[in-house]
BAKEVEX-114317 format. One record per atom (N, C-alpha, C): atom name; residue in one letter; residue number from 1; x, y, z. Coordinates in Angstrom, 2 decimals, always signed. Example, Ala and Ser with C-alpha at 12.3 -4.5 7.8 and 13.67 -1.06 7.14 Angstrom:
{a->N	r->a	k->1	x->+13.19	y->-5.69	z->+7.80}
{a->CA	r->a	k->1	x->+12.30	y->-4.50	z->+7.80}
{a->C	r->a	k->1	x->+13.20	y->-3.30	z->+7.80}
{a->N	r->s	k->2	x->+12.85	y->-2.25	z->+7.08}
{a->CA	r->s	k->2	x->+13.67	y->-1.06	z->+7.14}
{a->C	r->s	k->2	x->+12.90	y->+0.03	z->+7.87}
end
This chain:
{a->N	r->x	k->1	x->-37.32	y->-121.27	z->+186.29}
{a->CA	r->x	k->1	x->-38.56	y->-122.02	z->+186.26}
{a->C	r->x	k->1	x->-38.42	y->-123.24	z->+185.34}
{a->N	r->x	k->2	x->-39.00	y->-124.57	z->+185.88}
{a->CA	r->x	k->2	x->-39.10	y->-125.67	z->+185.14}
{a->C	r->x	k->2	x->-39.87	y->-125.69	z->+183.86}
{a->N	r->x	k->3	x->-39.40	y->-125.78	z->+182.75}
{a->CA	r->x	k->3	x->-40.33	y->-126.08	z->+181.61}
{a->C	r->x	k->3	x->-40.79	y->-127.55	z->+181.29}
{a->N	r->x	k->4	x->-41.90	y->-127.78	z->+180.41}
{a->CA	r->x	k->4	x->-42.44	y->-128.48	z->+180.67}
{a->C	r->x	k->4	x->-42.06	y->-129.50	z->+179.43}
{a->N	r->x	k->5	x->-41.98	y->-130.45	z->+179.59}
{a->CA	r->x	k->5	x->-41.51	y->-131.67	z->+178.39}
{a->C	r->x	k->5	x->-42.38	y->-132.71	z->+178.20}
{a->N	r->x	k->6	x->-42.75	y->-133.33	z->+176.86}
{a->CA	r->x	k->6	x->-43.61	y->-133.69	z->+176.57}
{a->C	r->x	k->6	x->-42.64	y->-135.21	z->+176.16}
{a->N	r->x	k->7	x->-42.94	y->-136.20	z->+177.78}
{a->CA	r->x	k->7	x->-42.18	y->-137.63	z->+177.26}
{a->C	r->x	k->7	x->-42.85	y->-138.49	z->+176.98}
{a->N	r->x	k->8	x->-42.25	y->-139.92	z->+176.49}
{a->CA	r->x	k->8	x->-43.25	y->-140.98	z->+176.16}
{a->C	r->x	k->8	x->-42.38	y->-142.27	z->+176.45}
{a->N	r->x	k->9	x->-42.70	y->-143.30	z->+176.42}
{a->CA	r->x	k->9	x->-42.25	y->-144.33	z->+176.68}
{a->C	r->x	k->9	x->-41.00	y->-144.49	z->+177.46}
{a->N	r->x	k->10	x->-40.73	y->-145.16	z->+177.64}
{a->CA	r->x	k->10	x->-39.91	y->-145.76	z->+179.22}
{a->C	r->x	k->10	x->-38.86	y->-144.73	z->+179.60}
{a->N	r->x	k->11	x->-38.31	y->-144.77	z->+180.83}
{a->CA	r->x	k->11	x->-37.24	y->-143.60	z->+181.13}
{a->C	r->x	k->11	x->-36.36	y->-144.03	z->+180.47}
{a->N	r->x	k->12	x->-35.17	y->-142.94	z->+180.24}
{a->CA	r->x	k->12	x->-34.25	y->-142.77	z->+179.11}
{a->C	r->x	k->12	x->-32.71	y->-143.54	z->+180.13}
{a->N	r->x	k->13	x->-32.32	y->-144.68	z->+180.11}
{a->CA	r->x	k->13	x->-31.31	y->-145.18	z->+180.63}
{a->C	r->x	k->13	x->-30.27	y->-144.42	z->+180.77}
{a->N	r->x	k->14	x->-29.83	y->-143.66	z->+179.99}
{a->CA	r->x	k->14	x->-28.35	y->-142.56	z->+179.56}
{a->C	r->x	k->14	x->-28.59	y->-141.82	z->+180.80}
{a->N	r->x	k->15	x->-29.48	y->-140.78	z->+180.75}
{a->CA	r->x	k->15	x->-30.09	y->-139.91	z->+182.00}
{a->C	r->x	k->15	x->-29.60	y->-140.71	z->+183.69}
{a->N	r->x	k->16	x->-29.00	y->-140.19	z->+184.64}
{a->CA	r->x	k->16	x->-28.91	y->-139.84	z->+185.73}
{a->C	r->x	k->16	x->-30.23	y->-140.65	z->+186.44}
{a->N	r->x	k->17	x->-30.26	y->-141.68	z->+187.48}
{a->CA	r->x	k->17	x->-31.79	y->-141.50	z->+188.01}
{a->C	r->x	k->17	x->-31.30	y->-141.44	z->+189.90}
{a->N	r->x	k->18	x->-32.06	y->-141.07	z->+190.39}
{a->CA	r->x	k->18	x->-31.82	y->-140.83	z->+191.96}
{a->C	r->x	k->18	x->-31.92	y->-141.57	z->+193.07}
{a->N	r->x	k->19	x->-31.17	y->-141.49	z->+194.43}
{a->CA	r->x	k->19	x->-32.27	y->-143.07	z->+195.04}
{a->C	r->x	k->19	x->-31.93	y->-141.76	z->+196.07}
{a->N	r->x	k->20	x->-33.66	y->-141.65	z->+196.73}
{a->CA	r->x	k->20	x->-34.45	y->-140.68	z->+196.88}
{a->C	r->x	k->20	x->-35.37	y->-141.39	z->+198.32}
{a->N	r->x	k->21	x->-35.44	y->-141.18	z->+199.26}
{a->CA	r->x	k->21	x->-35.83	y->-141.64	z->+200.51}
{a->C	r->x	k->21	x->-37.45	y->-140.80	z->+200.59}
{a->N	r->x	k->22	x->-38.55	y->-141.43	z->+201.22}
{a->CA	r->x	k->22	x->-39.50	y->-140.69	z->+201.22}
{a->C	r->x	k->22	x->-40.70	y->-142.02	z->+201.10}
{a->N	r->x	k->23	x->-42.18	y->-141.34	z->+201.55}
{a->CA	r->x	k->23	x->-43.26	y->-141.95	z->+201.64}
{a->C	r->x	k->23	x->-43.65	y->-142.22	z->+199.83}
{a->N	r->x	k->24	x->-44.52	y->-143.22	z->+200.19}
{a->CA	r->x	k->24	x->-46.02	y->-143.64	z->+199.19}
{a->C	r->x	k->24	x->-47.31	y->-143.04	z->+199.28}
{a->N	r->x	k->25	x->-47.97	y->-142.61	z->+198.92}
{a->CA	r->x	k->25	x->-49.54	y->-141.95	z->+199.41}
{a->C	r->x	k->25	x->-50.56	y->-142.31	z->+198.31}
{a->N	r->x	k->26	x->-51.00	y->-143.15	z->+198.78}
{a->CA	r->x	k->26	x->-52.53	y->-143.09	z->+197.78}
{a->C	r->x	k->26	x->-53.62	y->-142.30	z->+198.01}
{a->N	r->x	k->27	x->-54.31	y->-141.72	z->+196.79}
{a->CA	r->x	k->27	x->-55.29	y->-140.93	z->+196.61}
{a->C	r->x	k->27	x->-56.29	y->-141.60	z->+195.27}
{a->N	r->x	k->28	x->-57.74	y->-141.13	z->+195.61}
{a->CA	r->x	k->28	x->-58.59	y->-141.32	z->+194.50}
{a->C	r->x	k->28	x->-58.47	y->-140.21	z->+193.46}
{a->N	r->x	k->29	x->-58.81	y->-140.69	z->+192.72}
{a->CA	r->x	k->29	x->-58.52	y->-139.56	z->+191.63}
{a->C	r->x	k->29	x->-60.04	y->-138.77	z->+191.50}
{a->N	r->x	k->30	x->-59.75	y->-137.23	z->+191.33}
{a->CA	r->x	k->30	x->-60.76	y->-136.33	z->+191.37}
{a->C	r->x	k->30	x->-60.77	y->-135.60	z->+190.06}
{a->N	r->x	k->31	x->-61.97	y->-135.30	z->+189.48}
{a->CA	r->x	k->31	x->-61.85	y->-134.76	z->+188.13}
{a->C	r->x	k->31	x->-62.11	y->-133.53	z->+188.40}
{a->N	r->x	k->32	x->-61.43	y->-132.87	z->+187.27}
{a->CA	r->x	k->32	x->-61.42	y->-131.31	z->+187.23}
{a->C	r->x	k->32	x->-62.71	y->-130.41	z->+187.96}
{a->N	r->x	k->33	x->-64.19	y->-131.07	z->+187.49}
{a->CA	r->x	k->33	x->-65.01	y->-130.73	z->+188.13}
{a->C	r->x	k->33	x->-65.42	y->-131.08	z->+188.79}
{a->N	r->x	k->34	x->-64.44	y->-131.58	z->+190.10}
{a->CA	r->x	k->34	x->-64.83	y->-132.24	z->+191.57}
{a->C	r->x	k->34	x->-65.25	y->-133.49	z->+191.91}
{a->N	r->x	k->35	x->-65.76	y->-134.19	z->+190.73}
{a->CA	r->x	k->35	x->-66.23	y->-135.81	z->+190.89}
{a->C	r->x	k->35	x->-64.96	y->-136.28	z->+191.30}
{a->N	r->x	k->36	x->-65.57	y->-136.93	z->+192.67}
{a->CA	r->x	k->36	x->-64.56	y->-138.52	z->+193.12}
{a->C	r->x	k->36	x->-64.52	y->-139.79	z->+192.13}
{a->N	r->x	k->37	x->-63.47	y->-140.33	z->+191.67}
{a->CA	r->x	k->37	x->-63.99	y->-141.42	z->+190.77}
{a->C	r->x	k->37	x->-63.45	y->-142.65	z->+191.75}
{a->N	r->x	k->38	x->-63.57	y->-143.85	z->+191.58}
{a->CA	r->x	k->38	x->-62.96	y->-145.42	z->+191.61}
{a->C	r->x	k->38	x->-61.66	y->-145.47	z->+191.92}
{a->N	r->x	k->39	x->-61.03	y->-144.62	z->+190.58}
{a->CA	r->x	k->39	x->-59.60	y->-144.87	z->+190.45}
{a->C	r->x	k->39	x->-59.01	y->-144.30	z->+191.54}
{a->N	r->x	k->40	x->-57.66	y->-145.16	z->+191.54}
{a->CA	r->x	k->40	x->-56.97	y->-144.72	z->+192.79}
{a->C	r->x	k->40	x->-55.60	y->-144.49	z->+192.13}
{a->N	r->x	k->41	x->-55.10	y->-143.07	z->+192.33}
{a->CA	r->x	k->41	x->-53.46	y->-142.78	z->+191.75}
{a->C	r->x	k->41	x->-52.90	y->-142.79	z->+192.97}
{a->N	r->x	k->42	x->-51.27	y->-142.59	z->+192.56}
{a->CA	r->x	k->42	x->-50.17	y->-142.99	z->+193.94}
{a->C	r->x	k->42	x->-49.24	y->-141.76	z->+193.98}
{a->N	r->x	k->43	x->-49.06	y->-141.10	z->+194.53}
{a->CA	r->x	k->43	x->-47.75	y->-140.13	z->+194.58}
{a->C	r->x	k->43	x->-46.82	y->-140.65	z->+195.36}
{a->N	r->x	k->44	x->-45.18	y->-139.72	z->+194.80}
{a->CA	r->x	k->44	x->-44.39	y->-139.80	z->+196.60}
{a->C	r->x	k->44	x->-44.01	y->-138.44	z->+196.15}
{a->N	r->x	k->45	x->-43.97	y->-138.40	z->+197.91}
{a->CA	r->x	k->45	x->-43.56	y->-137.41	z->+198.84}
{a->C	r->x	k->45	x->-41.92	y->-137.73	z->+199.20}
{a->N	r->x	k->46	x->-40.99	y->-136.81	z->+198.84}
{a->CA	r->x	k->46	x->-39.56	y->-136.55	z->+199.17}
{a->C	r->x	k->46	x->-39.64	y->-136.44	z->+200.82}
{a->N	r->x	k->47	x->-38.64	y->-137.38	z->+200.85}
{a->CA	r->x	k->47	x->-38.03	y->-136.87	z->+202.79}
{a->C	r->x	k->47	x->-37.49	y->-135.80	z->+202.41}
{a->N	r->x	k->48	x->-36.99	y->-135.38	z->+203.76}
{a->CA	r->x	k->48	x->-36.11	y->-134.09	z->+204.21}
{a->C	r->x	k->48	x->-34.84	y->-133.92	z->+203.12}
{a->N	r->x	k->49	x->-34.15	y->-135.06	z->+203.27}
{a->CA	r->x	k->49	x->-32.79	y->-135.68	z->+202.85}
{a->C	r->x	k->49	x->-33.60	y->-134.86	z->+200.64}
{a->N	r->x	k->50	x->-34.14	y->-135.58	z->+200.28}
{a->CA	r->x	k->50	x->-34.44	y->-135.44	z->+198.95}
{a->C	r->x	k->50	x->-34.82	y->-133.62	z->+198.33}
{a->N	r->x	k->51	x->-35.50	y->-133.33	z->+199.61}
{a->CA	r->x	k->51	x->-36.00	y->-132.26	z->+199.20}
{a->C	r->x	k->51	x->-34.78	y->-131.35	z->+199.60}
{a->N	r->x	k->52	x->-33.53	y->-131.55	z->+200.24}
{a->CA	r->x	k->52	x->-32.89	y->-130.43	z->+200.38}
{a->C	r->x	k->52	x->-31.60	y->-131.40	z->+199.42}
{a->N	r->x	k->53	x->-30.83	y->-132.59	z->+199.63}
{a->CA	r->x	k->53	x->-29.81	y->-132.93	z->+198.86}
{a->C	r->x	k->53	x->-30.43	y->-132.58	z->+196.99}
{a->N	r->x	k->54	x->-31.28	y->-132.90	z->+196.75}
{a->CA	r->x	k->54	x->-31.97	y->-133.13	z->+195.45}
{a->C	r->x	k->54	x->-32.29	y->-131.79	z->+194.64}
{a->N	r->x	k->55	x->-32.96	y->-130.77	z->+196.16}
{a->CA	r->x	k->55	x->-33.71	y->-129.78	z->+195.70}
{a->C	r->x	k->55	x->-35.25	y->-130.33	z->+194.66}
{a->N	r->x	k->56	x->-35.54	y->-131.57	z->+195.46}
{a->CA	r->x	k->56	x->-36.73	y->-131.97	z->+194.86}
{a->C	r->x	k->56	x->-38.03	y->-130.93	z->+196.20}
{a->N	r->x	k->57	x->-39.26	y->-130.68	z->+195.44}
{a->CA	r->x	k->57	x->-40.89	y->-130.32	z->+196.28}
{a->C	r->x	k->57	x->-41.60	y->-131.12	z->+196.32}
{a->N	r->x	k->58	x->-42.59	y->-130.43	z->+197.19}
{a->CA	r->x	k->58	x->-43.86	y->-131.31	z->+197.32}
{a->C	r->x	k->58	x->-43.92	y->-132.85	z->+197.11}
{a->N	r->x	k->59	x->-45.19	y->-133.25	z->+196.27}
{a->CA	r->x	k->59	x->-45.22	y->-134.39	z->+195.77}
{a->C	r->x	k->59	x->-45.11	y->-134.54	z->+194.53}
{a->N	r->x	k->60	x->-44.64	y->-135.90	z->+194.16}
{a->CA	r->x	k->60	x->-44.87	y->-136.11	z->+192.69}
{a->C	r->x	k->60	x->-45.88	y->-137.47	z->+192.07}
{a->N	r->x	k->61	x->-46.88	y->-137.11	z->+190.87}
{a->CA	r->x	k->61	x->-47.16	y->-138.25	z->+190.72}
{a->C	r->x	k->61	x->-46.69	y->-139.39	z->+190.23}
{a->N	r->x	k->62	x->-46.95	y->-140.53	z->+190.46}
{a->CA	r->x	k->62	x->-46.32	y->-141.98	z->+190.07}
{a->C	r->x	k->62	x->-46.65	y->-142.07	z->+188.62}
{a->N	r->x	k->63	x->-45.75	y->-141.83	z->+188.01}
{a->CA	r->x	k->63	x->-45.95	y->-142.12	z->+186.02}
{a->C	r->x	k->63	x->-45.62	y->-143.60	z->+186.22}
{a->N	r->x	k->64	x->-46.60	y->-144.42	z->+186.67}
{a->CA	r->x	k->64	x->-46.21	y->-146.06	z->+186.73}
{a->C	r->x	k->64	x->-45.29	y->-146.47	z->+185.23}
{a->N	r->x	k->65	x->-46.53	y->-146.40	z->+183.90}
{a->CA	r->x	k->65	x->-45.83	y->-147.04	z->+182.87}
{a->C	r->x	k->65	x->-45.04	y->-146.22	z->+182.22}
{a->N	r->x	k->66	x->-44.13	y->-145.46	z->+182.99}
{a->CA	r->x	k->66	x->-42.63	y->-144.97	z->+182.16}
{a->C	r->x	k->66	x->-41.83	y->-145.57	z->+183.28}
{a->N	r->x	k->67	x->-42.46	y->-146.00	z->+184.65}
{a->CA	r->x	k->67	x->-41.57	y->-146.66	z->+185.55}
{a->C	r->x	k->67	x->-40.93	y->-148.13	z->+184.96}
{a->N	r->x	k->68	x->-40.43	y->-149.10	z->+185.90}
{a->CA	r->x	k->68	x->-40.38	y->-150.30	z->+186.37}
{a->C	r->x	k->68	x->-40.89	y->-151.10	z->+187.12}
{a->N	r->x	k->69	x->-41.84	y->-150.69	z->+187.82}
{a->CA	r->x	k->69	x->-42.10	y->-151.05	z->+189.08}
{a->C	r->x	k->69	x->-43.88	y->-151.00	z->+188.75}
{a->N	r->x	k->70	x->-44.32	y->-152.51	z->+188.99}
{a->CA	r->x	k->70	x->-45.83	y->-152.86	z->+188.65}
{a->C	r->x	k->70	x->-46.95	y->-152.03	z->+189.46}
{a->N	r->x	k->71	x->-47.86	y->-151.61	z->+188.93}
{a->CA	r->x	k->71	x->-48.73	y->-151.10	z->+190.30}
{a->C	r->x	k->71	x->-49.10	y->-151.74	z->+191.52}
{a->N	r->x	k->72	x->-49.06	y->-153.04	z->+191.52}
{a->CA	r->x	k->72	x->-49.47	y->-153.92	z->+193.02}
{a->C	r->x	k->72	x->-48.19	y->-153.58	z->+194.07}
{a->N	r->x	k->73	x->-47.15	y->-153.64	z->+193.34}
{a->CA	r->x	k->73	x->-45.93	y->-153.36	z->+194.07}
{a->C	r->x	k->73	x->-46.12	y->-151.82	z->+194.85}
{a->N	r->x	k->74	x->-46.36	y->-150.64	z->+193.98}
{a->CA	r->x	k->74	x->-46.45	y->-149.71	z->+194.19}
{a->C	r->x	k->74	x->-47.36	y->-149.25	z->+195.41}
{a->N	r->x	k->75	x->-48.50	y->-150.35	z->+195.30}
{a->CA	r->x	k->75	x->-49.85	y->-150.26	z->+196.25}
{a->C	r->x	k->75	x->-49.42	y->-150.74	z->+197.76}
{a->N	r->x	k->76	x->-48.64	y->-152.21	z->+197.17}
{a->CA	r->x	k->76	x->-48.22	y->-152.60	z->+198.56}
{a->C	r->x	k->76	x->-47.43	y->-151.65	z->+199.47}
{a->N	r->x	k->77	x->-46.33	y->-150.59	z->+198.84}
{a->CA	r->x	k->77	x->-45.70	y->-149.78	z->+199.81}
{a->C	r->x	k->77	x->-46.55	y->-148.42	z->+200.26}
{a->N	r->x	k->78	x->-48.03	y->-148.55	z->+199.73}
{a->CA	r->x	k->78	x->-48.26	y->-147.41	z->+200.10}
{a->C	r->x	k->78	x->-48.46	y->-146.94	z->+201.69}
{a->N	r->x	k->79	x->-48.36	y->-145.50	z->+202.07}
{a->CA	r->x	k->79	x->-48.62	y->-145.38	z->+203.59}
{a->C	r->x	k->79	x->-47.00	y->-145.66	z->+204.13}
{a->N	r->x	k->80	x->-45.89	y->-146.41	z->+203.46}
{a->CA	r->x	k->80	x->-44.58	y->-146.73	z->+204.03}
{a->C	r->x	k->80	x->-43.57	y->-145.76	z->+203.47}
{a->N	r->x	k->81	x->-42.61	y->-145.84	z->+203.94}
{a->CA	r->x	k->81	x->-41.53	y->-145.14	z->+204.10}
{a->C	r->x	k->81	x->-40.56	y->-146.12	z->+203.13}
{a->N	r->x	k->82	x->-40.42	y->-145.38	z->+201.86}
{a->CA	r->x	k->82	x->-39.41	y->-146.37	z->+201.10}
{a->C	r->x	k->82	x->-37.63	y->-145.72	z->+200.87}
{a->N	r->x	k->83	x->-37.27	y->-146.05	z->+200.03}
{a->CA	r->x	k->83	x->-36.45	y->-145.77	z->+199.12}
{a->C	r->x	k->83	x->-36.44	y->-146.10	z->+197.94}
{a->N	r->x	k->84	x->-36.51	y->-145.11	z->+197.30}
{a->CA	r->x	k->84	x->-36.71	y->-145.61	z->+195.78}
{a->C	r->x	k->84	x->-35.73	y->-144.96	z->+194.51}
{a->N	r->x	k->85	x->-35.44	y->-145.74	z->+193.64}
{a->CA	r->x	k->85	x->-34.08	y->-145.55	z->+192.34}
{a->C	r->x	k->85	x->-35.51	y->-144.64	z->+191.42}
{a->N	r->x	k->86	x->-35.05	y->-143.58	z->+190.74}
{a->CA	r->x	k->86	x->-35.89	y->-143.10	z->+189.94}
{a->C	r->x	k->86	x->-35.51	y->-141.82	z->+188.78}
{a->N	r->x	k->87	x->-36.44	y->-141.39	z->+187.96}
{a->CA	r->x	k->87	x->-36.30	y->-140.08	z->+187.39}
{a->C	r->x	k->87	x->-37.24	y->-139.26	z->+187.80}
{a->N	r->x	k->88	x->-37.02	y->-137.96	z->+188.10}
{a->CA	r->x	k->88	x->-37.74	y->-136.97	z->+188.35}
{a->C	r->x	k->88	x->-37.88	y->-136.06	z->+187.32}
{a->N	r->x	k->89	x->-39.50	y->-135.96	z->+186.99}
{a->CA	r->x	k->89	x->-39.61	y->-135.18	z->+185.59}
{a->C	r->x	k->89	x->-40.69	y->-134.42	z->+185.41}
{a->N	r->x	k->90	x->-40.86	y->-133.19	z->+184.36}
{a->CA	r->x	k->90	x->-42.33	y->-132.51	z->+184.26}
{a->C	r->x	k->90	x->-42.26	y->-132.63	z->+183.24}
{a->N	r->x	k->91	x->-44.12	y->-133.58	z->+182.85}
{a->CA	r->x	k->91	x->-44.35	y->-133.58	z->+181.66}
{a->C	r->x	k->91	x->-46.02	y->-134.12	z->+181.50}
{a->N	r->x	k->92	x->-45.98	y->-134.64	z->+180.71}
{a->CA	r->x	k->92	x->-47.47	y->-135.03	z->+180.36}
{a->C	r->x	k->92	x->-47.38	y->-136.30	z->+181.85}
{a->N	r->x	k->93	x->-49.31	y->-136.33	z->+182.23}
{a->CA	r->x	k->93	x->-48.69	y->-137.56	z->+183.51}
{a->C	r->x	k->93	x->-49.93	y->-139.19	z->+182.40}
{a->N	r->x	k->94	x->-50.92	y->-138.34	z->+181.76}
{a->CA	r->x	k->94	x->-52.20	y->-139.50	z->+181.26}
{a->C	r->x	k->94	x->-51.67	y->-139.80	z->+180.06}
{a->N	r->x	k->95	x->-51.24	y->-139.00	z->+178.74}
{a->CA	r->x	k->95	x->-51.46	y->-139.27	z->+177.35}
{a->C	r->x	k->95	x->-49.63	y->-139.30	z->+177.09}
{a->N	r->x	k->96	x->-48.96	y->-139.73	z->+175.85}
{a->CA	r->x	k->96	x->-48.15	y->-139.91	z->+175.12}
{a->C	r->x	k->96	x->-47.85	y->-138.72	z->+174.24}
{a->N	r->x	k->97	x->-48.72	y->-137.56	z->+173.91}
{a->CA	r->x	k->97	x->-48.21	y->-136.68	z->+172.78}
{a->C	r->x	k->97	x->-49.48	y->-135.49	z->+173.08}
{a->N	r->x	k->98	x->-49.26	y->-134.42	z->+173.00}
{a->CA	r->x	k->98	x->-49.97	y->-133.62	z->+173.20}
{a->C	r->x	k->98	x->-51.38	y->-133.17	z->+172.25}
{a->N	r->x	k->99	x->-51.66	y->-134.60	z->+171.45}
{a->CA	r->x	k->99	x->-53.28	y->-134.73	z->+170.80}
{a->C	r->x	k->99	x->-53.88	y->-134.78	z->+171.67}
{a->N	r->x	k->100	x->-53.85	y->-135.52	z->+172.82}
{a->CA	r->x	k->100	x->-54.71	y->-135.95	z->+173.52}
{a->C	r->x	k->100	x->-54.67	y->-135.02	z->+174.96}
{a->N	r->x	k->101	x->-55.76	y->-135.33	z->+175.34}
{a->CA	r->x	k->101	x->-56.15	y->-134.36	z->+177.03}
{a->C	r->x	k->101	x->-54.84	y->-134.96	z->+177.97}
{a->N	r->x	k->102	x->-54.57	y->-134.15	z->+178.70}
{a->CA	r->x	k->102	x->-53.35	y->-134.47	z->+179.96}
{a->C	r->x	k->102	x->-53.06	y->-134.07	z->+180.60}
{a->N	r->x	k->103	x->-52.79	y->-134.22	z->+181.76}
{a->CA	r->x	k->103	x->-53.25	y->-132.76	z->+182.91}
{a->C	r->x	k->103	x->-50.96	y->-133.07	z->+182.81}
{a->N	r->x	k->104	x->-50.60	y->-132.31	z->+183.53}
{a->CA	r->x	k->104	x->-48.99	y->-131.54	z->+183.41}
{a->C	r->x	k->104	x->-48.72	y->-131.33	z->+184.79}
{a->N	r->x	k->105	x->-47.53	y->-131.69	z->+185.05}
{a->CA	r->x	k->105	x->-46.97	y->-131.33	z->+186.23}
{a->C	r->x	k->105	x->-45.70	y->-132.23	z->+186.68}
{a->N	r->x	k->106	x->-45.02	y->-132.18	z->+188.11}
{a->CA	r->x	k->106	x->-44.13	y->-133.13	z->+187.99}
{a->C	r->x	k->106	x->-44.22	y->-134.53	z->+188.95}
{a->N	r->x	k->107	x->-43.74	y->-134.98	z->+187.76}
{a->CA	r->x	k->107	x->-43.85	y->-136.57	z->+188.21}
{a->C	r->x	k->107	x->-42.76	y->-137.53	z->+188.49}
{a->N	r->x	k->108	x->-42.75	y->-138.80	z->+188.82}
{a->CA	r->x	k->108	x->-41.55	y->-139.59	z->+189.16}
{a->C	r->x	k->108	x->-41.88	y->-141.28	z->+188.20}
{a->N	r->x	k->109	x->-40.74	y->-141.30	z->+187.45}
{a->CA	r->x	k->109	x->-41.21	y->-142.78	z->+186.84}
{a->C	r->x	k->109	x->-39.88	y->-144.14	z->+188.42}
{a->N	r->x	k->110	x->-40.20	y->-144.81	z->+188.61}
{a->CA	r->x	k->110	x->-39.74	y->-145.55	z->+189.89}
{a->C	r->x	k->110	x->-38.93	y->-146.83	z->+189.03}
{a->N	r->x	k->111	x->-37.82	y->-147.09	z->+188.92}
{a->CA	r->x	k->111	x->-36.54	y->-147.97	z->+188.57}
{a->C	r->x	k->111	x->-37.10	y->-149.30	z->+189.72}
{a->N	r->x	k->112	x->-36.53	y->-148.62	z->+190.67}
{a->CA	r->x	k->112	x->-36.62	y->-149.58	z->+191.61}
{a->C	r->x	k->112	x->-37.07	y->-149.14	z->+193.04}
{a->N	r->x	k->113	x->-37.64	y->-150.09	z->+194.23}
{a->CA	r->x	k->113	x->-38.01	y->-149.42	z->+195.23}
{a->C	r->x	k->113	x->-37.79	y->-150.48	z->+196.27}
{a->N	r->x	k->114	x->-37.41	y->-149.99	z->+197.63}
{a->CA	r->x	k->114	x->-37.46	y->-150.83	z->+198.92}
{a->C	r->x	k->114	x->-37.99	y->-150.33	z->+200.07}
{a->N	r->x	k->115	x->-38.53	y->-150.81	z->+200.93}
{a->CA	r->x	k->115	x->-38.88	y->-150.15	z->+202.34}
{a->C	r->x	k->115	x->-37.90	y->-149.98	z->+203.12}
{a->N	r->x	k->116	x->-38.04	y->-148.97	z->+203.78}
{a->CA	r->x	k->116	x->-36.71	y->-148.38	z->+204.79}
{a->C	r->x	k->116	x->-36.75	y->-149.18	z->+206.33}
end
């Protein structure tokens, strides 16, 4: 089982990152107690290729600012089929240090990205 790591600022260059084939998906963001809000977060979804070469699941959310890659950029590929350079990680996805509220799970910070 994955344990959970508590990162902060930009991905770690030394570290390994992946180029990982698969969709964009935007979603509004929903709060714990069911309110729809404004905001709009981004996941990706692993192709076939990622989820079995990688042994990556499901989806992951877009940790934009530990990425490279601006949110307009991110928006523009949404709904498309990219390829994208990245780290795959579980950890805090809102706050920097575990003072603060943060929901946990795994996420992807994005290096670089292209449409397929």
């Amino acid at each position: 089982r994955k344990k959970y790591t508590v990162t902060t600022g930009k991905a770690d260059p030394a570290q390994q990152a992946l180029l990982v084939s698969g969709t964009i998906k935007e979603e509004f963001y929903e709060s714990k107690k069911g309110i729809r809000t404004d905001i709009k977060e981004y996941y990706f979804i692993p192709g076939e290729e990622g989820l079995k070469d990688h042994k990556l699941e499901g989806q992951y959310f877009i940790k934009l600012w530990e990425g490279k890659i601006p949110k307009d950029e991110v928006k523009r590929y949404s709904g498309k089929k990219v390829l994208i350079k990245a780290f795959f990680k579980r950890g805090l996805w809102d706050a920097t240090d575990e003072q603060h509220a943060s929901r946990l799970g795994d996420y992807v910070a994005i290096l670089e990205i292209a449409a397929q």
